[in-house]
Backbone of each chain as ProteinMPNN parsed JSONL, in Angstrom:
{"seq_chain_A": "XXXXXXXXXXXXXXXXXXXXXXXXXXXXXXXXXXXXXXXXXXXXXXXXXXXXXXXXXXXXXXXXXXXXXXXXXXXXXXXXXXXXXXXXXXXXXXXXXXXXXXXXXXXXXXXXXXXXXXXXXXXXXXXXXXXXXXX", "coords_chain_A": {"N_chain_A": [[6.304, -7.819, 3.35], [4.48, -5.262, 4.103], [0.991, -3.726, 3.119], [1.22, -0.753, 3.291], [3.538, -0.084, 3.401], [4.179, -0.727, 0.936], [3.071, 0.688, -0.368], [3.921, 3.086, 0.303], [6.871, 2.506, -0.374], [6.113, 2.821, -3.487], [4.958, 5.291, -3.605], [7.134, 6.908, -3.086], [8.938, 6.723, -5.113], [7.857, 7.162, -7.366], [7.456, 9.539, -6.674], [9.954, 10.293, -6.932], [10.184, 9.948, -9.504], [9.219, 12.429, -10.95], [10.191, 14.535, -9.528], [12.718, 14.304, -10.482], [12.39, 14.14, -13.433], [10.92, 16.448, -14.125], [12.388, 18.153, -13.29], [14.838, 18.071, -14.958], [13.784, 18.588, -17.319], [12.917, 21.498, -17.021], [15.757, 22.531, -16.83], [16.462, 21.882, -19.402], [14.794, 23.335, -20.752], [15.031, 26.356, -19.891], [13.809, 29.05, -20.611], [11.664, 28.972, -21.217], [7.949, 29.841, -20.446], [5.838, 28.711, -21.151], [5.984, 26.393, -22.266], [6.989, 25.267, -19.756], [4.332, 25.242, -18.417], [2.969, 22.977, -19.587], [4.675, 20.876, -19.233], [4.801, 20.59, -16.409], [2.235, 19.806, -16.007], [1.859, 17.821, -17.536], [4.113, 16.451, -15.876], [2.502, 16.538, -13.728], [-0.079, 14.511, -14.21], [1.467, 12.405, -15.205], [2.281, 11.227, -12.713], [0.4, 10.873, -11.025], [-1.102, 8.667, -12.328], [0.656, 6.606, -13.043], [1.182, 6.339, -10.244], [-1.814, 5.436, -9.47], [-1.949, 3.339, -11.026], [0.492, 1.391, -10.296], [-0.217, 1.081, -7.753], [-2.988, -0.183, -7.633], [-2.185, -2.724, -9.165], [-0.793, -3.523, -6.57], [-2.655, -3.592, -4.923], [-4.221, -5.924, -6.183], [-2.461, -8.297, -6.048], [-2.514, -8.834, -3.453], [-5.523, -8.06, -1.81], [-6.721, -8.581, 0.771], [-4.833, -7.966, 3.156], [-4.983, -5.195, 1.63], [-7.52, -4.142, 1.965], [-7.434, -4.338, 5.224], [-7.52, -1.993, 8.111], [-5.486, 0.678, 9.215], [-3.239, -0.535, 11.807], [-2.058, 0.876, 14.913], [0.795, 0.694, 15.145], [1.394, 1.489, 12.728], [-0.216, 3.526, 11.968], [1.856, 5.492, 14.033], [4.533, 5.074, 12.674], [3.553, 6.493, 10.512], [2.923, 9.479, 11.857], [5.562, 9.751, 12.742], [6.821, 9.613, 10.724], [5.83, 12.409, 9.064], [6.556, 13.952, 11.367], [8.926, 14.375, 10.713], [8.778, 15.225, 7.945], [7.903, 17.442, 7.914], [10.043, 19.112, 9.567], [11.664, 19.283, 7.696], [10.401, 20.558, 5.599], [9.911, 22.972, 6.204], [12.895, 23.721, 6.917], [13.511, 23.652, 3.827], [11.567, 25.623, 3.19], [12.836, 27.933, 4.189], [15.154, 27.967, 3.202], [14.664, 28.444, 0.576], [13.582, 30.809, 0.687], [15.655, 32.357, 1.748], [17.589, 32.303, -0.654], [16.426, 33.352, -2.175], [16.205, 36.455, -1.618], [18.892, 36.892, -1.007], [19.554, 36.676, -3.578], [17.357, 37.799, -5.407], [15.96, 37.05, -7.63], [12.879, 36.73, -9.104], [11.885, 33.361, -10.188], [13.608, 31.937, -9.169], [12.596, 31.568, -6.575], [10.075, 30.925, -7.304], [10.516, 28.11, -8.502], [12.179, 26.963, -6.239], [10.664, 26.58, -4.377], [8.054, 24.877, -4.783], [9.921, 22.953, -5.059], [11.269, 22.32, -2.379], [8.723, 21.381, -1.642], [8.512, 18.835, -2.848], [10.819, 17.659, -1.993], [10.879, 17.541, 0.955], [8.494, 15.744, 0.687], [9.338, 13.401, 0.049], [11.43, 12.935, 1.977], [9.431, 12.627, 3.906], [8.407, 10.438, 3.278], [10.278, 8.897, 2.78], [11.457, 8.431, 5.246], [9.181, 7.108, 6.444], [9.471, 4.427, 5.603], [12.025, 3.899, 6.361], [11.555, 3.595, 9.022], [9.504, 1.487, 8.847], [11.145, -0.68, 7.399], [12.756, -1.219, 10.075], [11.309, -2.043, 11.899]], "CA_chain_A": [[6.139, -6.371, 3.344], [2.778, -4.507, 4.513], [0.25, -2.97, 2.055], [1.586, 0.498, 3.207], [5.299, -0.202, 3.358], [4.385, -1.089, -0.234], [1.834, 1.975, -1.041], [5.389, 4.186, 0.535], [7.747, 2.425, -1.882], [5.242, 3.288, -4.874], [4.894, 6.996, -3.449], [8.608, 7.531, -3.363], [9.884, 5.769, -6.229], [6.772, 7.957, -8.614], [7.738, 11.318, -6.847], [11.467, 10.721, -7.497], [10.713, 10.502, -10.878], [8.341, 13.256, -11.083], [11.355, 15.435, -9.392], [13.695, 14.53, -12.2], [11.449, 14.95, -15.032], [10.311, 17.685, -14.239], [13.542, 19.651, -13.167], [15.627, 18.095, -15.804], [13.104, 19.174, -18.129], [13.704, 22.971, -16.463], [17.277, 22.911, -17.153], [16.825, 21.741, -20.62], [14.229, 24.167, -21.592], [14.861, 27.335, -19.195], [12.885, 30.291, -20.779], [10.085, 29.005, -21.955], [7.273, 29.37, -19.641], [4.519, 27.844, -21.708], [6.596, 24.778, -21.637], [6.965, 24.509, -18.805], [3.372, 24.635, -17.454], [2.755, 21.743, -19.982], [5.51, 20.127, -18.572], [4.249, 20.239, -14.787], [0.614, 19.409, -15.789], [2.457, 16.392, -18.059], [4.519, 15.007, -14.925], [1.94, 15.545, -12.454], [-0.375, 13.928, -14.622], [1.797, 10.862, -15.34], [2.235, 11.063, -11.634], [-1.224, 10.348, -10.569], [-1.522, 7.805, -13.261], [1.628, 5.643, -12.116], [0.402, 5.961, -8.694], [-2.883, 4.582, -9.462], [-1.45, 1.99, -11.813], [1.242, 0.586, -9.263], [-1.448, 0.604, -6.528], [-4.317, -0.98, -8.454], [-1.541, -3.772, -8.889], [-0.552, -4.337, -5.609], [-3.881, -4.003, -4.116], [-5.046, -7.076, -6.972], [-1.962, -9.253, -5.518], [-2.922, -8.989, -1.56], [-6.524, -7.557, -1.292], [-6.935, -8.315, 1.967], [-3.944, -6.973, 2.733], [-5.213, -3.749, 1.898], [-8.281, -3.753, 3.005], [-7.326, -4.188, 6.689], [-7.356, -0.998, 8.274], [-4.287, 1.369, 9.815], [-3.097, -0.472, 13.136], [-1.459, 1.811, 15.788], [2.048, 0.954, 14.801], [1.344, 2.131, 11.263], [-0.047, 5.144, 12.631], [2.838, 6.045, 14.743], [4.679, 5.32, 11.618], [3.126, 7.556, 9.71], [3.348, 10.53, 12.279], [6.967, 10.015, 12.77], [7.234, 10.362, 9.082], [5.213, 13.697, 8.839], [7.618, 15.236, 12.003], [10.233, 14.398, 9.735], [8.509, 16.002, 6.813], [7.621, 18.707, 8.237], [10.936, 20.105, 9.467], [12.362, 19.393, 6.539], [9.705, 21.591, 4.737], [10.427, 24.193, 7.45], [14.346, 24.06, 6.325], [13.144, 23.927, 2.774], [11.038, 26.641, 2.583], [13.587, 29.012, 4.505], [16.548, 28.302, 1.901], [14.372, 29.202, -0.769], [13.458, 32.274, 1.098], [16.917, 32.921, 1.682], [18.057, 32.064, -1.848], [15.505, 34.732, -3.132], [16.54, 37.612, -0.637], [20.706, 36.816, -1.618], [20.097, 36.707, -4.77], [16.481, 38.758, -5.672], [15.401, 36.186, -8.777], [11.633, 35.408, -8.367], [11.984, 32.566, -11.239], [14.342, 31.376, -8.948], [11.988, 31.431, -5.415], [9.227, 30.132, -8.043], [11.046, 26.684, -8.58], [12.357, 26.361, -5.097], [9.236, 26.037, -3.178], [7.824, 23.437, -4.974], [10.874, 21.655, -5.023], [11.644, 22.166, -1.254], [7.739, 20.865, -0.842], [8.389, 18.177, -2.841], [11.865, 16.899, -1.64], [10.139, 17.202, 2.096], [7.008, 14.795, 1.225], [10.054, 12.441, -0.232], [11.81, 12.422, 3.046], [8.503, 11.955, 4.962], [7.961, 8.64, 2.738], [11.309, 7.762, 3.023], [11.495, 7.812, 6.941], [8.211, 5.95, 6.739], [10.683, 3.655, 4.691], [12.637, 3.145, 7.033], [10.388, 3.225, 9.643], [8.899, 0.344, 8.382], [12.027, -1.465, 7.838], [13.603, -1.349, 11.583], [10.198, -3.178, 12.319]], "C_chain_A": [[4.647, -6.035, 3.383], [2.213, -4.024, 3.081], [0.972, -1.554, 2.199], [3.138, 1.074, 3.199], [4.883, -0.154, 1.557], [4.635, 0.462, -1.035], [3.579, 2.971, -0.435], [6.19, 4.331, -0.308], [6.984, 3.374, -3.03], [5.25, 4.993, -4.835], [6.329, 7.677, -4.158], [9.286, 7.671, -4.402], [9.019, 7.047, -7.301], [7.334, 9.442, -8.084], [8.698, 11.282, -7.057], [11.754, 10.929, -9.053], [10.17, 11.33, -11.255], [9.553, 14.561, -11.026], [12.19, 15.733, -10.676], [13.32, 14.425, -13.447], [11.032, 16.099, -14.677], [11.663, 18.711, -13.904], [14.576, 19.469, -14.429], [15.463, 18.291, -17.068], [13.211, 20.832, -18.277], [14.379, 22.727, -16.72], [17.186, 22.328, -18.345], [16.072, 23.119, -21.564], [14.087, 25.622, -20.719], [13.976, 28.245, -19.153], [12.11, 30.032, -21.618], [8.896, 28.598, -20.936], [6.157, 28.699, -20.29], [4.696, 26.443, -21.639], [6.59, 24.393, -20.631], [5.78, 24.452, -17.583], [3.042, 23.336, -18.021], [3.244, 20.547, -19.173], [4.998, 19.636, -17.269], [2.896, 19.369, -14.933], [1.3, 18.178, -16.43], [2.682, 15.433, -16.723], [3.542, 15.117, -14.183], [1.038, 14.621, -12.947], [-0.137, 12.297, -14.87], [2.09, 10.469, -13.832], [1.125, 10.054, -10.84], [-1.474, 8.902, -11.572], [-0.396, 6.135, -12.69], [1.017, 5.253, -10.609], [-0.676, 4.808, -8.63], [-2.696, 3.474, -10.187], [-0.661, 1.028, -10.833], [0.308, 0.387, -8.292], [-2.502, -0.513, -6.904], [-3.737, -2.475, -8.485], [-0.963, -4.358, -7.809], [-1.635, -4.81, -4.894], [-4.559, -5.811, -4.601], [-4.269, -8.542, -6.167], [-2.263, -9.428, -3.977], [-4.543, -8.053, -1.46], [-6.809, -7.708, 0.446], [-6.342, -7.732, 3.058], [-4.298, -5.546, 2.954], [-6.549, -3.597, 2.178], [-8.244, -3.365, 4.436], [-6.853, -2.621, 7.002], [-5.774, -0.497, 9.194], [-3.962, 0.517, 11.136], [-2.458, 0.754, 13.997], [0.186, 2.06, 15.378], [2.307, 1.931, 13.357], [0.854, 3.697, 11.397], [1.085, 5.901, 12.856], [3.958, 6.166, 14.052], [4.875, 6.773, 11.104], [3.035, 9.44, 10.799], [4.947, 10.818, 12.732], [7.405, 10.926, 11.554], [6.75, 11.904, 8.816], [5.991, 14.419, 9.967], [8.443, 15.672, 11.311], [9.959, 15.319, 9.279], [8.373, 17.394, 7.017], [8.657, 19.804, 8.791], [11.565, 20.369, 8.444], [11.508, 20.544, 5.748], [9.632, 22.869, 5.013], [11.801, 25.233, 6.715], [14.296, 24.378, 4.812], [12.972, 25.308, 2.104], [11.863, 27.966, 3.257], [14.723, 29.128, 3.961], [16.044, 28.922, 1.192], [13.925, 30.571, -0.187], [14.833, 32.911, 1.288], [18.05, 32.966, 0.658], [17.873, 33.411, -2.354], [16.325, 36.049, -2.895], [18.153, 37.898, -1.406], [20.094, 37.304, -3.204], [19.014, 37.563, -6.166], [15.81, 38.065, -7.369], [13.899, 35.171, -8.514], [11.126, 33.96, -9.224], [12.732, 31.886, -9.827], [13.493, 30.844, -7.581], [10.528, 30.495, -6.262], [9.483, 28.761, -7.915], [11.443, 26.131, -7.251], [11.432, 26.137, -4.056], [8.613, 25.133, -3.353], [8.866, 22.004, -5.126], [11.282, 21.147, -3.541], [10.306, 21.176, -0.702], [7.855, 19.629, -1.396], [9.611, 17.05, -2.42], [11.261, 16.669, 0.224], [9.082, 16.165, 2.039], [8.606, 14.014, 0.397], [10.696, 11.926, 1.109], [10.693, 12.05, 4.054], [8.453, 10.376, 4.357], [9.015, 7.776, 2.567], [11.894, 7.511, 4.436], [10.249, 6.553, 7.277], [8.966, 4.663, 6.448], [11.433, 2.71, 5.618], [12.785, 2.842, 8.471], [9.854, 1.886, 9.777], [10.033, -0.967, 8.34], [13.043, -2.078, 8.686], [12.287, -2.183, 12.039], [9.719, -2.668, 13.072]], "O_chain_A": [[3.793, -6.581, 2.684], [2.921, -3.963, 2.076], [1.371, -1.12, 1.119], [3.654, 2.182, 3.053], [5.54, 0.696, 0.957], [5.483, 1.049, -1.707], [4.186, 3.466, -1.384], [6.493, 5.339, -0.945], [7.342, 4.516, -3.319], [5.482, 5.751, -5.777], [6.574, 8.435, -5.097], [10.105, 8.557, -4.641], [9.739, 7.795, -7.963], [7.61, 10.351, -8.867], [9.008, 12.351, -7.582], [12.642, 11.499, -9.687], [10.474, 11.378, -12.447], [9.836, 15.322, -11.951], [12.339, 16.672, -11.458], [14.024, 14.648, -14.432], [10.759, 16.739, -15.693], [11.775, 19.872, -14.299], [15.114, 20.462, -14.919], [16.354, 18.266, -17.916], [13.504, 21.396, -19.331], [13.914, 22.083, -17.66], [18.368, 22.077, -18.584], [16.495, 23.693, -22.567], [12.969, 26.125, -20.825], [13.325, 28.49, -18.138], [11.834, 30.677, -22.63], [8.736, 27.433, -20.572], [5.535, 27.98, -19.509], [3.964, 25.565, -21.182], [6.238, 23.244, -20.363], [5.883, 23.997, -16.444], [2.8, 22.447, -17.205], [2.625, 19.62, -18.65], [4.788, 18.443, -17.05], [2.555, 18.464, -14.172], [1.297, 17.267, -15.602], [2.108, 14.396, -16.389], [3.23, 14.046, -13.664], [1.081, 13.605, -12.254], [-0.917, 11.346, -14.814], [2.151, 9.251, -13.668], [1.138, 8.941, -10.314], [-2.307, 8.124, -11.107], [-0.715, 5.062, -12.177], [0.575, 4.219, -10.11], [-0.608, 3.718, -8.062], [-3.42, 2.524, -9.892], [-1.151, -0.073, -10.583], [0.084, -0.799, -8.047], [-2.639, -1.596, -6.334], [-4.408, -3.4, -8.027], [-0.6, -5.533, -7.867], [-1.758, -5.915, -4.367], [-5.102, -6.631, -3.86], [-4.896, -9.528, -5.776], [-2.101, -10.565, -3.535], [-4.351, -7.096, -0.71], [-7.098, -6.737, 1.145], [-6.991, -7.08, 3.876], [-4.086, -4.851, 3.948], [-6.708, -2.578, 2.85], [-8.813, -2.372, 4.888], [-5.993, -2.064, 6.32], [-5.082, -1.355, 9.742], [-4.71, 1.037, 11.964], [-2.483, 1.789, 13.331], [0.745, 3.153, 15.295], [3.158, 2.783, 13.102], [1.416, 4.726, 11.023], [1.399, 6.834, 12.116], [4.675, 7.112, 14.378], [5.71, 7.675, 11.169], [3.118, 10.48, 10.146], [5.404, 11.928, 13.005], [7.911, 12.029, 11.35], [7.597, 12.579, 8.232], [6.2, 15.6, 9.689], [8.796, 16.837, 11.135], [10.444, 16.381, 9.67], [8.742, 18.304, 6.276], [8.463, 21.013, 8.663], [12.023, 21.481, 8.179], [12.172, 21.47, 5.283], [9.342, 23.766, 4.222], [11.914, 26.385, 6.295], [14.987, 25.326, 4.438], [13.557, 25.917, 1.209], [11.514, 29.067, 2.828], [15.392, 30.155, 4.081], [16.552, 29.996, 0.871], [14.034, 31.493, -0.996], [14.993, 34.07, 0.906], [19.155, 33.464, 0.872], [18.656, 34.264, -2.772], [16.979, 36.614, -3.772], [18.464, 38.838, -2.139], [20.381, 38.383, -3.723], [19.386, 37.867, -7.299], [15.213, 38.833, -8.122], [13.661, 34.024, -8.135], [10.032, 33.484, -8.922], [11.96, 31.012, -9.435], [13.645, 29.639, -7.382], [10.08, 29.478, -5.733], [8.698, 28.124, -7.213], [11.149, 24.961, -7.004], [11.605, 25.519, -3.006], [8.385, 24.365, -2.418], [8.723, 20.786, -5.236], [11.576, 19.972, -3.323], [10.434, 20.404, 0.248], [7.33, 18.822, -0.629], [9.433, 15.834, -2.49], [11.287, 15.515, 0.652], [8.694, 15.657, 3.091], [8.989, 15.128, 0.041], [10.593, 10.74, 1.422], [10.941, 11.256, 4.962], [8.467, 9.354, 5.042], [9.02, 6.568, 2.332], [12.649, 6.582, 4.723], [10.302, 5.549, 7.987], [8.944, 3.832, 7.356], [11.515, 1.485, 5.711], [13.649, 2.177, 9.044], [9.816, 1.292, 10.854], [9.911, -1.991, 9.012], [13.858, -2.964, 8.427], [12.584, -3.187, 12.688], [8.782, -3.192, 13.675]]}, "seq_chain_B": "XXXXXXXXXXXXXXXXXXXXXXXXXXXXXXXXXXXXXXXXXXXXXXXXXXXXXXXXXXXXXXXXXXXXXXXXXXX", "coords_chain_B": {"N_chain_B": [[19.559, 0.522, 17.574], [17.143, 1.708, 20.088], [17.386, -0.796, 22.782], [13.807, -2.285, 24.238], [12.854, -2.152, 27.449], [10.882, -4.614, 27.906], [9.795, -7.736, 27.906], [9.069, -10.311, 26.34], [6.819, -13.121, 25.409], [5.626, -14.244, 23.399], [5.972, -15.675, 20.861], [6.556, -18.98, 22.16], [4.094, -19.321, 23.115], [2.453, -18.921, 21.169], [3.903, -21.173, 19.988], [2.829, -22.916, 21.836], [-0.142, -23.149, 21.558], [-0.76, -24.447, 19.551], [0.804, -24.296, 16.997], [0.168, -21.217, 16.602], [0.0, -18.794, 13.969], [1.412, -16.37, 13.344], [0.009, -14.22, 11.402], [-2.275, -15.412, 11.819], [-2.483, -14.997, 14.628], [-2.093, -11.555, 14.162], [-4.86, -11.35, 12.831], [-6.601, -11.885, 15.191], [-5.956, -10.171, 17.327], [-6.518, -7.78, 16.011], [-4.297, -6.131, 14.346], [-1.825, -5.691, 12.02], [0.196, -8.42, 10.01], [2.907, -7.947, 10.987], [3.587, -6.058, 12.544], [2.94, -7.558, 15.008], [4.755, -9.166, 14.714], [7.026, -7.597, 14.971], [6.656, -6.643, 17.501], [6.922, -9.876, 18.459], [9.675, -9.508, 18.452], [10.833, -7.886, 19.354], [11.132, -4.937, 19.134], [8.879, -3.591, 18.601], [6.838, -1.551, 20.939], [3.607, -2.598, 22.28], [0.318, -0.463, 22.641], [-1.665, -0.687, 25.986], [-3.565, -2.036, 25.441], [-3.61, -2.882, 23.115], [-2.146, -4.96, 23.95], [-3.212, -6.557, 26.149], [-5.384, -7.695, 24.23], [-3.752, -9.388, 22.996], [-2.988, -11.253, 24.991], [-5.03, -11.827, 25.557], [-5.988, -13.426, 23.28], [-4.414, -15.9, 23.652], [-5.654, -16.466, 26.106], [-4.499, -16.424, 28.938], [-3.029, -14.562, 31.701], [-1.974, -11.109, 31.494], [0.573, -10.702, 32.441], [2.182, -13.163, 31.492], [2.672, -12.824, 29.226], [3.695, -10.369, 28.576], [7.007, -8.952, 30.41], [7.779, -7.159, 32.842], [11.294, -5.626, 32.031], [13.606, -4.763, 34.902], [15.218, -1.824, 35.188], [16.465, -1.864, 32.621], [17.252, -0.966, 29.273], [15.696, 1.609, 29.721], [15.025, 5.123, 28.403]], "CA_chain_B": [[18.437, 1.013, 18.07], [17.021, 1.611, 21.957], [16.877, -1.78, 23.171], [12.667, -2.103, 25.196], [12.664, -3.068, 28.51], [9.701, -5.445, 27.811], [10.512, -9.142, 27.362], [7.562, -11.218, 25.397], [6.403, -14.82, 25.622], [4.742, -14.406, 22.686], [6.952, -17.021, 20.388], [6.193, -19.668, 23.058], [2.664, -19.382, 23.499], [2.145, -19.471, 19.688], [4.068, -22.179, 19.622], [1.847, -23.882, 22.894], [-1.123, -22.641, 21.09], [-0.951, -25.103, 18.12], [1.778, -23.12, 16.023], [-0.677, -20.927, 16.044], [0.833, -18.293, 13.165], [1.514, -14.761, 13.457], [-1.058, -13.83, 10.648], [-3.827, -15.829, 12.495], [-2.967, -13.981, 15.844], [-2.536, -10.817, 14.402], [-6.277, -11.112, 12.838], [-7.472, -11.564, 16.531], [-5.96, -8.781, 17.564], [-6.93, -6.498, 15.083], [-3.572, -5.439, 13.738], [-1.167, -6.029, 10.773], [1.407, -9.198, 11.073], [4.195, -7.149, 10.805], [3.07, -5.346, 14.2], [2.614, -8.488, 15.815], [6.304, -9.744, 14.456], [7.797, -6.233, 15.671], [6.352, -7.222, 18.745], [7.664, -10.79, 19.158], [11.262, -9.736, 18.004], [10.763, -6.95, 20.784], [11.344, -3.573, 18.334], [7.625, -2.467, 18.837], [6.088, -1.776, 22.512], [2.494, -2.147, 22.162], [-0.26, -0.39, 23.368], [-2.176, -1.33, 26.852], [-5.274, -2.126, 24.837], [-3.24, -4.293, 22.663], [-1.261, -6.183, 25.055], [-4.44, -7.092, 26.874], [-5.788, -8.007, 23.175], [-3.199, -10.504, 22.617], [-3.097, -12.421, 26.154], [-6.525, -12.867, 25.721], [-5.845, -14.537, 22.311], [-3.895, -16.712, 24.144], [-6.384, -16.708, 27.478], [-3.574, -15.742, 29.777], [-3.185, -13.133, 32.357], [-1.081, -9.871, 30.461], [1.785, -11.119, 32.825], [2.668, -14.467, 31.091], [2.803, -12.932, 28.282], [4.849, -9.259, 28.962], [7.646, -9.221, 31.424], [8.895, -5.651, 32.67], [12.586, -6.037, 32.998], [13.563, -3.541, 35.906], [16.783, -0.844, 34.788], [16.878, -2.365, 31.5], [16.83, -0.601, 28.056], [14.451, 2.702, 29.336], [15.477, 5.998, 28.268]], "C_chain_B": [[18.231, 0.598, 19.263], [16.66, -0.39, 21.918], [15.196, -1.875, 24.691], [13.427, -2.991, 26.241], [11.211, -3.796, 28.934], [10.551, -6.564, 27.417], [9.539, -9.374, 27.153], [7.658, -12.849, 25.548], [5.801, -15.195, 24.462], [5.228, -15.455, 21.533], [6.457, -18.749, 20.474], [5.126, -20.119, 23.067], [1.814, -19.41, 22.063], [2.35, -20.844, 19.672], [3.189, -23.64, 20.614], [0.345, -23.842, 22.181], [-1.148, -23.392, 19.137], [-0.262, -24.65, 17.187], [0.611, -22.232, 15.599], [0.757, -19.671, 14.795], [0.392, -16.736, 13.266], [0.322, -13.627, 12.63], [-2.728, -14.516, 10.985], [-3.941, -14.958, 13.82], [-2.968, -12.51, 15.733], [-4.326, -10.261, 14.076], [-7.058, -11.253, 14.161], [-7.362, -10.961, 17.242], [-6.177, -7.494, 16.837], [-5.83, -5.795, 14.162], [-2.629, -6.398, 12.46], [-0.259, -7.51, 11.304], [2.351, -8.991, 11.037], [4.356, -6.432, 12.038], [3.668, -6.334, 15.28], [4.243, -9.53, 15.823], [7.273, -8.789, 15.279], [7.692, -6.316, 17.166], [6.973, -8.262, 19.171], [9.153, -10.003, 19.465], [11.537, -8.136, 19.013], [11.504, -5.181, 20.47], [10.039, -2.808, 18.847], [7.362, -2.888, 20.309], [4.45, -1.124, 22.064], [1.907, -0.97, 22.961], [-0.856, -0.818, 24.631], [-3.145, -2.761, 26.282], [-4.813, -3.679, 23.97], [-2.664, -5.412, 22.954], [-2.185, -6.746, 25.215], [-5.042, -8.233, 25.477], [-4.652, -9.486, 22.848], [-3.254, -11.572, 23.702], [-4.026, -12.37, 26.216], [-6.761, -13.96, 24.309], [-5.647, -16.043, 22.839], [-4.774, -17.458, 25.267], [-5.28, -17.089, 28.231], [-3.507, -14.848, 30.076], [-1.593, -12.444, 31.05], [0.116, -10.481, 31.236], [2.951, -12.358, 32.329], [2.673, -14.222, 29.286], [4.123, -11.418, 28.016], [5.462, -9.551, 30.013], [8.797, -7.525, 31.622], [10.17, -6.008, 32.751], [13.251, -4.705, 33.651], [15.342, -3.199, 35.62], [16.884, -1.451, 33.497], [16.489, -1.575, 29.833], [16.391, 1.317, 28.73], [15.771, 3.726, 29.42], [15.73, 7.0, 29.429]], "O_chain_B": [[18.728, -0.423, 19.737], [15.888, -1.006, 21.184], [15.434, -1.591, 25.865], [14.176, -3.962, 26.138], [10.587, -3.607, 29.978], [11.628, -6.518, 26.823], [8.715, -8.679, 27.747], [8.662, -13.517, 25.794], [5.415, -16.358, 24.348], [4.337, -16.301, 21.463], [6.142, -19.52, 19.567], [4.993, -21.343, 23.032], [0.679, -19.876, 21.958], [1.465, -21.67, 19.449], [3.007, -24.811, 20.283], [-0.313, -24.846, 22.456], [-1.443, -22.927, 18.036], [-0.968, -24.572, 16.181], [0.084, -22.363, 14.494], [1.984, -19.756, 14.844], [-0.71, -16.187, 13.256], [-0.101, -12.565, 13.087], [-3.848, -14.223, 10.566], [-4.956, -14.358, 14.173], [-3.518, -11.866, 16.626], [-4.939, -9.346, 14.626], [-8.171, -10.728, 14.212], [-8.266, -10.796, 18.061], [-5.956, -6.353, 17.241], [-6.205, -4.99, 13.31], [-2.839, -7.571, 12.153], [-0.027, -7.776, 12.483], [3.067, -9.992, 11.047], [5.502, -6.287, 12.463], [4.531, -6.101, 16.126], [4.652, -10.319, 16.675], [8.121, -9.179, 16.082], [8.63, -6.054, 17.919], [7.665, -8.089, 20.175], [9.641, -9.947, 20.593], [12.628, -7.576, 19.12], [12.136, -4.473, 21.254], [10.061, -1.698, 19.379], [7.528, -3.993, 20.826], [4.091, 0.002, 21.722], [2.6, -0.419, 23.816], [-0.494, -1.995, 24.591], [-3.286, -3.935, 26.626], [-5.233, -4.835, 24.015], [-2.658, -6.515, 22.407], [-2.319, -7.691, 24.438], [-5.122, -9.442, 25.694], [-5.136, -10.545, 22.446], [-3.544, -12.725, 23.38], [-4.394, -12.999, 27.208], [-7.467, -14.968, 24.282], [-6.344, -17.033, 22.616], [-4.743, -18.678, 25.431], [-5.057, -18.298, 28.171], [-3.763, -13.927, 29.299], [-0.767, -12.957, 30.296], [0.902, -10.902, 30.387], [4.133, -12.46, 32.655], [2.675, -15.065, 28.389], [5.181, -11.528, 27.395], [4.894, -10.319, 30.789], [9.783, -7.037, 31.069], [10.367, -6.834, 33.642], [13.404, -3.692, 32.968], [16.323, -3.93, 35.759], [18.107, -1.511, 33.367], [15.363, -1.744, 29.366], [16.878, 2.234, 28.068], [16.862, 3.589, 29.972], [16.296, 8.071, 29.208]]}, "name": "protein", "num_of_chains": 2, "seq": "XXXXXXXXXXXXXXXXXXXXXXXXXXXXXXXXXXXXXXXXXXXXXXXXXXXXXXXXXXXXXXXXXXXXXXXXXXXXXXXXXXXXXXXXXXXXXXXXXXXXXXXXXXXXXXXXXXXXXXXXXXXXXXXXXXXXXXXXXXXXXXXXXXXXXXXXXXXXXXXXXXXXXXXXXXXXXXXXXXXXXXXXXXXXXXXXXXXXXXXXXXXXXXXXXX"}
């Protein structure tokens, strides 16, 4: 497996749990907004921290590895993955606009935009995914 | 998935080439060896730049090493 097949796993795997801490944190503690900026600044916090922890460790087992720079395939890759992402964030962000509108709850258009942006960068890193694993 | 209509030699010419190993030829072409595997096993279609880049690894014309195959695979 590549350095960036890796660095994808590590992405995916940290924002999936970022998703479900942080929303299943929302549905435990609904109306409390003070909580729940803690909360966000908490997961993204442990976010960034995982990230750089799982990275730091793969980079130590293959350095060279990751040094070597992007080839073309990895490129092409990586813009597949971002078409992906990007309709998806398209479709995303026009439910939660059409959530709002139906249903007129801006608590409710609040939570769905960052969730639509972050379930879109999940499917970009999981087409890279599998991207990567058709060869 | 599309099957390329490119056929490769590249296997072959490793293996004429002293076994040479997929992680030695892709460092002389510049790319990953996962590229250069995607390539043998005929999933990835390089670039020009990199075709050229590998049959000169080898020092062979680009022909003995790609092989168009005509009606085969293209979209």
């Amino acid at each position: 497996m590549s350095f960036r097949e890796k660095s994808a796993w590590i992405s995916f795997i940290c924002l999936l749990l970022l998703v479900l801490t942080f929303f299943v944190g929302l549905h435990h503690h609904p109306q409390n907004a003070q909580g729940h900026l803690y909360l966000a600044l908490g997961v993204v916090l442990g976010f960034v921290l995982l990230q750089i922890v799982l990275h730091v460790i793969v980079v130590a087992q293959s350095p060279k590895d990751a040094r070597t720079p992007k080839d073309e395939r990895e490129r092409l890759i990586e813009l597949r993955g971002a078409r992906i992402g990007f309709y998806s964030l398209v479709v995303g962000e026009a439910t939660a606009m059409g959530a709002f509108h139906a249903h007129g709850r801006v608590d409710l258009l609040m939570w769905s935009i960052p969730l639509a942006i972050l379930v879109a960068w999940m499917i970009k890193l999981g087409s890279e995914i599998v991207l990567y694993r058709r060869g | 998935m599309t099957s390329l209509p490119i056929d490769n030699s590249i296997r072959r010419l490793r293996f004429e080439n002293g076994e040479m190993t997929q992680q030695a030829l892709a460092e002389q072409v510049g790319v990953t060896r996962q590229t250069i595997n995607a390539i043998e096993l005929g999933k990835y279609s390089p670039s020009l730049e990199v075709a050229f880049r590998i049959a000169a690894a080898f020092n062979v014309p680009l022909e003995q090493v790609f092989q168009y195959r005509k009606g085969g695979g293209a979209k």
